[in-house]
C-alpha positions as CSV (number, residue, x, y, z in Angstrom):
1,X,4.9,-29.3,-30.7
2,X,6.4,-28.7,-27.4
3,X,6.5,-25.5,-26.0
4,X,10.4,-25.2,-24.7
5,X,10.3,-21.7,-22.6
6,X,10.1,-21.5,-19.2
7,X,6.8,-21.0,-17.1
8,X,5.4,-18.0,-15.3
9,X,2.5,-19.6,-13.0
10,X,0.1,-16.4,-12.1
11,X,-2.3,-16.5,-9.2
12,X,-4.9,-13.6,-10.2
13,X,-8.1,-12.6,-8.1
14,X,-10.1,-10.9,-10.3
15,X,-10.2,-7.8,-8.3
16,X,-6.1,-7.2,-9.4
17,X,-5.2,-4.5,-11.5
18,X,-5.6,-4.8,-14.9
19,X,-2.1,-6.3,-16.7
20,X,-1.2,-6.3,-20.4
21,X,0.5,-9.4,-20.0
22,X,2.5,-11.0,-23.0
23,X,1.1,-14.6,-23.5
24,X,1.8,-14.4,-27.3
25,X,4.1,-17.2,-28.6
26,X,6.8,-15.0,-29.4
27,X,6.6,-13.8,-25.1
28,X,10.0,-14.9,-23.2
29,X,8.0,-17.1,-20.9
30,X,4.7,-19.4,-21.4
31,X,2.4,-17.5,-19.1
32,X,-0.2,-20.0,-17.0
33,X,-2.5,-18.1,-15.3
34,X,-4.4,-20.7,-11.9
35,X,-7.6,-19.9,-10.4
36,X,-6.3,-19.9,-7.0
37,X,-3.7,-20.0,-4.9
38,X,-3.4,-23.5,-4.0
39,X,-3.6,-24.5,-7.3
40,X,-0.3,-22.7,-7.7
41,X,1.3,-24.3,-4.8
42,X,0.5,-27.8,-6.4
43,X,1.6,-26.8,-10.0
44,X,4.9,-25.7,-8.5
45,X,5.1,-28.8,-6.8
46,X,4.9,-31.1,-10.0
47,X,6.8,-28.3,-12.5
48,X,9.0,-26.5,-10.4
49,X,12.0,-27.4,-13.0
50,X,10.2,-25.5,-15.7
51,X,9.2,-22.4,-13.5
52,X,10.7,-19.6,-13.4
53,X,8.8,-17.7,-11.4
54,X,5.5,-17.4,-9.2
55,X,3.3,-14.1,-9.2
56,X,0.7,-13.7,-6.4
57,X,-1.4,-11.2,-7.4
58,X,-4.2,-10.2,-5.3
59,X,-4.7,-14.3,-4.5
60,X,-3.4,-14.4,-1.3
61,X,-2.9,-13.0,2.1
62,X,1.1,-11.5,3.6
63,X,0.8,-14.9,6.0
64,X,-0.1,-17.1,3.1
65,X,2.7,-16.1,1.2
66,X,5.2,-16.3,3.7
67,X,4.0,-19.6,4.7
68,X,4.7,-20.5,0.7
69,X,8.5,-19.1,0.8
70,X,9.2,-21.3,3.9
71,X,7.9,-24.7,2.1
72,X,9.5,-24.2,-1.3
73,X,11.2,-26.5,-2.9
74,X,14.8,-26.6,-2.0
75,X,15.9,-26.7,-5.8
76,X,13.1,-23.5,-7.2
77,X,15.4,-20.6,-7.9
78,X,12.9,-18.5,-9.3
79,X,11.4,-15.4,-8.5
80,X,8.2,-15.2,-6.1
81,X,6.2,-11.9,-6.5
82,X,3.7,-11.1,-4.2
83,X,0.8,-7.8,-4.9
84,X,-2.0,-7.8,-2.1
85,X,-5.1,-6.1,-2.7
86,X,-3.1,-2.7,-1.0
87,X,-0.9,-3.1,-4.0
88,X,1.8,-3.6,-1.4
89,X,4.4,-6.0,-2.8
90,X,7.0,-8.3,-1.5
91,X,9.8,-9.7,-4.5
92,X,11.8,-12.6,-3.1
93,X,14.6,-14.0,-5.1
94,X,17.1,-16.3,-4.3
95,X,21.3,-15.0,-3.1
96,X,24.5,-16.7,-3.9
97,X,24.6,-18.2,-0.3
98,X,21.7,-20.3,-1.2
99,X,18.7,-18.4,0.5
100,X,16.2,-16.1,-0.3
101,X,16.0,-12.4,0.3
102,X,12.7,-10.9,0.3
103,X,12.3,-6.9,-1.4
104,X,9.4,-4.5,-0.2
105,X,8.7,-3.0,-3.8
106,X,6.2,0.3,-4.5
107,X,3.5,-0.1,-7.6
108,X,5.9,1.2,-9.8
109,X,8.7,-1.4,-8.9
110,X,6.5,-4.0,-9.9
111,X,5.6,-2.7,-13.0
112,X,9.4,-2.3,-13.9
113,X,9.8,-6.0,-12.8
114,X,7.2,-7.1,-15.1
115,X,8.6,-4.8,-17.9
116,X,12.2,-5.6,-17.6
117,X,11.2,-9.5,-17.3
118,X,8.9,-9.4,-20.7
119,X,5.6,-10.6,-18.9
120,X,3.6,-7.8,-19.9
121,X,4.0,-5.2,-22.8
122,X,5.5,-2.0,-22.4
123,X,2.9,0.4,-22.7
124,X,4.9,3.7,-23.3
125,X,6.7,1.7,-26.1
126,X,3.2,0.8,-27.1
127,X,2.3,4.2,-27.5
């Protein structure tokens, strides 16, 4: 059977924070996890219609992800999240004049991202 929902493609280095993520088949998005981060730039590139969004998370460096927003595809509307081993984050979405505009977010920022977008589970729900 075909799984319908849309993709969340997550670049991990295995020195990023632990994440409850949500993969369970009842999660709002299919969760694919890559082992690096030009694996994720090539997935995009033959799936960007069913991704929603990209998260970076300790894969890559600040250059390496800007170089990624400039050679998106022109039709990817989703979300790209960037973490770097600082935990400093960068959130860049796209604008109703057809760009992108790039957020600084704090630690806690992205974990209300990931909360409000159903990636991982809520842990003081969980609680």
């Amino acid at each position: 059977m075909r799984d319908l929902r849309r993709i969340t493609l997550i670049a991990r280095n295995a020195a990023a924070p632990a994440r409850t993520w949500d993969a369970s088949p009842h999660a709002a998005n299919r969760i694919i996890f890559v082992d690096t981060f030009a694996i994720l730039k090539g997935a995009l590139g033959y799936a960007a219609e069913d991704v929603d969004r990209l998260f970076i998370d300790c894969a890559a460096t600040e250059g390496q992800f800007l170089d990624l927003l400039t050679t998106l595809p022109s039709d990817f509307a989703g979300d790209v999240l960037f973490v770097n081993d600082d935990e400093r984050a960068f959130l860049s979405t796209t604008c109703r004049s057809g760009g992108r505009l790039l957020y600084a977010l704090l630690p806690s920022d992205v974990r209300f991202y990931l909360e409000t977008q159903r990636l991982v589970k809520n842990e003081s729900m969980a609680a």
